[in-house]
C-alpha positions in Angstrom: 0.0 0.0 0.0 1.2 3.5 -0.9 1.1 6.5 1.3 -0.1 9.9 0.5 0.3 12.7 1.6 -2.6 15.4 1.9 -2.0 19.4 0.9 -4.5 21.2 3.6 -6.9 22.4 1.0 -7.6 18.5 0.3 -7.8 18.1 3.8 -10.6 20.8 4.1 -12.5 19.2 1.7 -13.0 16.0 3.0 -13.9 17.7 6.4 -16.1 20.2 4.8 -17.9 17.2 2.4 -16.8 19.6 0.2 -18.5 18.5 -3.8 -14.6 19.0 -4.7 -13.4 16.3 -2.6 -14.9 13.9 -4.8 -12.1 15.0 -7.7 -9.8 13.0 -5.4 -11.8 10.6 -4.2 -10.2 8.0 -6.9 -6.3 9.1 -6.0 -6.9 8.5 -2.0 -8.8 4.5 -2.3 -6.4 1.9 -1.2 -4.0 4.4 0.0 -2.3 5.2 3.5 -3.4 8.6 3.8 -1.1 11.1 5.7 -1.0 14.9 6.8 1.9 17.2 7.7 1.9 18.7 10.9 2.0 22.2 8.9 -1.0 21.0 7.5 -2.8 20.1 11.0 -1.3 23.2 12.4 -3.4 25.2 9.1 -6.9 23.5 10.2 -6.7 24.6 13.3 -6.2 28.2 13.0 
């Protein structure tokens, strides 16, 4: 299995169940998903 790793504005869209979070929908199945603590650190504020 291969990992990926999320930019925040992907991130936002899965939170949100954003309609653009379905673009990547197909690229994140079967994968090891993973966020940068930048990333985290962005959602928060």
């Amino acid at each position: 299995m291969s990992t990926v790793l999320l930019d925040t504005n992907i991130v936002s869209y899965l939170f949100k169940r954003d309609s653009r979070a379905a673009l990547y929908a197909p690229h994140l199945l079967d994968r090891e998903l993973a966020v940068s603590l930048m990333t985290v650190a962005e959602l928060f504020q």
